[in-house]
N, C-alpha and C positions, 0 to 999 in steps of 0.2 A: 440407397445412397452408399457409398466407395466407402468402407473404414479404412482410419490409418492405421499401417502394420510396423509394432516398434517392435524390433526384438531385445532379447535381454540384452544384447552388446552395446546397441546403441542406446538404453536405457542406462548401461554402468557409464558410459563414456561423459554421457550427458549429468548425471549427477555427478560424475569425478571432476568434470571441468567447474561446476557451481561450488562444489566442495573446493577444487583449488582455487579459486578465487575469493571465497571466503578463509582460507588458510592464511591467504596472501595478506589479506586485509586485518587479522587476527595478530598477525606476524609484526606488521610495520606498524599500528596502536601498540603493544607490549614493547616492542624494543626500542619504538625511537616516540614517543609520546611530544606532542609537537600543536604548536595552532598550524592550522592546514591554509595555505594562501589563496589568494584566488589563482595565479597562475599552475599551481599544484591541482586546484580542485579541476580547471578548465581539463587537466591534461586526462585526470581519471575519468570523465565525466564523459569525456569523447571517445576514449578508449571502450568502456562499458559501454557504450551507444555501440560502436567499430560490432564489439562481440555479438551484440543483440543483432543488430541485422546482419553479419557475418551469419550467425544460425539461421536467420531468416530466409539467407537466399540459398543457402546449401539443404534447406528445407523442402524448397519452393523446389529445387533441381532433383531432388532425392525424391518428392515425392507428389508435385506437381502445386502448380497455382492456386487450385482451392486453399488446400491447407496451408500453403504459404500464408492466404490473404488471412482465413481464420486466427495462425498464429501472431499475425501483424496487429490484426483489431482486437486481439487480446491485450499483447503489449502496450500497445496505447492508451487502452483501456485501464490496467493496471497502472501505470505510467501517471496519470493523470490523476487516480486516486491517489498513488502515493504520495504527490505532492500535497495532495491535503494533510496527510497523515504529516508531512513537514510542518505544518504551520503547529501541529498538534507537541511535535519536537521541540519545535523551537518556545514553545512557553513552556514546557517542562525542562529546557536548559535555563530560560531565564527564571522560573520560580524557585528554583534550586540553587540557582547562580554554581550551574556545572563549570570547572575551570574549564577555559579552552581545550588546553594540551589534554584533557581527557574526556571530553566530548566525541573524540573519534574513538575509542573505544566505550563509550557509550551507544555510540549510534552503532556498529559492530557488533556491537550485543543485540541492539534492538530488531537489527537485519535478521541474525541467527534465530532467533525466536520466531521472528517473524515466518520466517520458511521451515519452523517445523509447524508450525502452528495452521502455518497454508497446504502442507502435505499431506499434515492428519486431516483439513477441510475436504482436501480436494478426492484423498482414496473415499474419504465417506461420501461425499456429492455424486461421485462418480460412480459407485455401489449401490445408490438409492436412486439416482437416475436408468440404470441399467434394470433395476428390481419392478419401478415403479415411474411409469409415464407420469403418472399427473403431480407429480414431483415438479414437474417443469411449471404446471399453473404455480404451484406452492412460492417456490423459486420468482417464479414472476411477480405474484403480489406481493410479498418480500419487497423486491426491489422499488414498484410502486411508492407502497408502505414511507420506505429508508427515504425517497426519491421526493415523498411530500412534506415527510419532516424535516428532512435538510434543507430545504426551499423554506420552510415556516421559520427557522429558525440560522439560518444562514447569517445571520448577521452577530450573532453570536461565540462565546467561545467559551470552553468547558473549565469547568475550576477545578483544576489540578488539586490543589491543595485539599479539596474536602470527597476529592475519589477515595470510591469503598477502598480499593485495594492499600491506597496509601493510610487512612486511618487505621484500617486493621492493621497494618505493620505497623502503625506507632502505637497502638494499643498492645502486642503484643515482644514487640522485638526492644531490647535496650539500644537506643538509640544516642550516637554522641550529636551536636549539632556544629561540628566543623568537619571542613575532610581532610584526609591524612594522604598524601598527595593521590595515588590513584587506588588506592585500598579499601576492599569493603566493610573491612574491619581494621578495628585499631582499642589501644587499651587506656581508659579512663579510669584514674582511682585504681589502678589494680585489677579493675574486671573488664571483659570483651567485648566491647559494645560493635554495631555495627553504626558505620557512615553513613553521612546523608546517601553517599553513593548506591548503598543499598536500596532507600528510598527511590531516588531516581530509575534503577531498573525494575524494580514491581510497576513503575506505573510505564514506563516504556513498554511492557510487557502486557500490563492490563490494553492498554490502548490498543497492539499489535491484535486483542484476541476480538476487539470490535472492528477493527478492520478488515479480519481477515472474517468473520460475520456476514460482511456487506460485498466484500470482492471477487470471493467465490463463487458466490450464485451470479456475480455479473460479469467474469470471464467464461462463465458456464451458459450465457446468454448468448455470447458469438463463438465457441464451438465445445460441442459434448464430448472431445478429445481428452483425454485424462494426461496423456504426454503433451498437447500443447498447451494444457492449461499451465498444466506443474513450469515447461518453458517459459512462457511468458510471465508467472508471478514471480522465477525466480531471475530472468533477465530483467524485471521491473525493479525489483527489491536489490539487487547486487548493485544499481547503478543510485542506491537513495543515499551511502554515506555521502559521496561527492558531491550530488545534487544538492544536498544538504550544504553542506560548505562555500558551491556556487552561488544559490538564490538564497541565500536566509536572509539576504539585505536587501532583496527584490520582492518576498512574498507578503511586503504589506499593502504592495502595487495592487494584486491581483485581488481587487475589490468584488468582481463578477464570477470568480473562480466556483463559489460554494452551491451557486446559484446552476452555474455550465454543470456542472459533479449531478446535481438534483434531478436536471432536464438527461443526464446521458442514462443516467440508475433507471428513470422512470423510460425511457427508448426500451433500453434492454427490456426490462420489464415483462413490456408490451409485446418484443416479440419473442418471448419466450413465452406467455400467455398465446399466441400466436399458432406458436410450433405446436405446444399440446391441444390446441383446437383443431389443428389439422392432423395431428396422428389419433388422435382419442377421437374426434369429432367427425369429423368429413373430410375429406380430403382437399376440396375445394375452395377451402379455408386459406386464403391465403398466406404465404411465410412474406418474411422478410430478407431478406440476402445477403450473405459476406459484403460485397461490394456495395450495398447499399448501407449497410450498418457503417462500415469504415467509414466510407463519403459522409454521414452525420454527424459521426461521433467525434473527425477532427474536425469537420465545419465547425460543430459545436465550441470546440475548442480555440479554433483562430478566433470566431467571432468573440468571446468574451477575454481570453488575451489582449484585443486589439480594443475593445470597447473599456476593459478596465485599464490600460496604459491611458486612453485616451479619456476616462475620467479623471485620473489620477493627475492628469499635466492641467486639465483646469481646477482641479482643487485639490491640493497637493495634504490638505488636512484628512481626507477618504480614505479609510484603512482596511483592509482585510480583513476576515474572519473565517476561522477556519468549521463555523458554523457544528452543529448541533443537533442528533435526533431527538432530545426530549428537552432544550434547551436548559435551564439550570436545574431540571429536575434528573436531570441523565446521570448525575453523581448520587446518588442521593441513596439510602438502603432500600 
């Protein structure tokens, strides 16, 4: 099988663009702190799409169709996680009651973290896949695993409030319980307590390092590329401020969303159990294929879009959940 060949220039090129764009968005939260509208969110949102397939097709040119498609059903792949990872957002802005105007540099934070935290995943995934085939069974049941508790518990949603990370900082840190406009500290009585603000990004943070747990091994399901993996989590993740700000008034539609997520974790799974059957095992073993993966993974996806709008319009009380691997035990020490 054909490896892809990155050299260092186009690896500095590719991190400096994800880095400028994270600059970018760093830049406009600090200087102009703002509620972001939907006509503002539409315009970033399309833009970040414009870049992601812009790399796509000069990918696809530079280095031909396969890895194009591989890199595509990564994105997508990512792409669709991270919207869960939104609904997970969005009730740690409403438990906190984050002000608006500083919600985009919360979720900026939450990006940052998030792609270091997918970088150190991915060198390491990518180090123990190279070391060790059966890595890939490992990887596989994994996703299983993630693929049967998210389904068990999908209707579900995790209680912010009583996560490990969040008690231990209030066990540990002087905490005021007002915030001082976008400050993570501020001074009470004299001594330096830290904002709820604070609070809020341990647990953006904590969340970021289960995500990136579960999305790793399942962009590492349609392709063993270390350069298209790192593209496609960080073309997914650059485009979550805005998406954020687009759908937050739309993701309690997506009733069938937790359930699609369950069915795509447990695909991948499967054919990464697949691929190590046929390299360790026999060859005869059949795989599964770029083209084929894609074709499921957005079926997957239209169909429970299209099935949970069209729950949603006859019973407009059906709410969303951005579901749960151990359901209300997942917080708990």
């Amino acid at each position: 099988m054909r490896m892809l060949q990155i050299d260092g220039l186009t690896w500095t090129v590719t991190i400096g663009l994800v880095l400028g764009l994270l600059a970018l968005d760093l830049i406009l939260a600090a200087v102009r702190p703002h509620k972001v509208g939907f006509g503002e969110a539409v315009a970033w949102s399309i833009g970040y799409i414009l870049v992601a397939v812009a790399f796509g097709v000069w990918l696809t040119l530079a280095h031909g169709g396969d890895f194009g498609q591989q890199y595509f059903a990564g994105y997508i792949v990512e792409k669709s996680l991270s919207v869960d990872n939104l609904f997970v957002f969005v009730i740690i802005m409403s438990t906190f009651a984050v002000p608006e105007e500083h919600q985009h540099k919360v979720l900026t934070f939450g990006i940052v973290v998030a792609l270091i935290m997918r970088a150190i995943f991915i060198a390491l995934g990518a180090t123990l896949l190279s070391l060790f085939s059966f890595m890939f069974l490992l990887f596989g049941l994994l996703l299983i695993y993630t693929g049967i508790q998210l389904f068990r518990h999908r209707d579900e949603d995790p209680d912010v409030e009583n996560n490990v990370v969040v008690r231990t900082a209030r066990r540990l840190l002087p905490l005021s319980t007002e915030y001082d406009g976008g400050k993570l500290f501020t001074r009470l009585e004299g001594k330096r307590v830290g904002t709820p603000l604070v609070v809020v990004l341990l647990a953006i943070g904590g969340i970021d390092l289960l995500f990136a747990l579960d999305s790793i091994p399942a962009v590492f399901g349609v392709t063993d590329e270390p350069y298209l993996v790192f593209a496609a989590n960080a073309f997914a993740l650059l485009g979550l401020r805005a998406l954020y700000f687009l759908v937050k008034g739309l993701l309690d539609r997506l009733v069938y969303l937790s359930a699609g997520l369950a069915v795509i974790l447990g695909f991948i799974g499967i054919k990464l159990i697949l691929h190590w059957a046929h390299v360790d095992i026999d060859e005869n073993v059949p795989e599964i294929s770029t083209p084929v993966s894609l074709a499921v993974i957005i079926g997957i996806l239209v169909v429970v879009t299209v099935a949970s709008l069209l729950k949603t319009r006859k019973d407009p009380s059906a709410k969303a959940h951005p579901g749960s691997l151990r359901g209300s035990r997942l917080e708990e020490d």
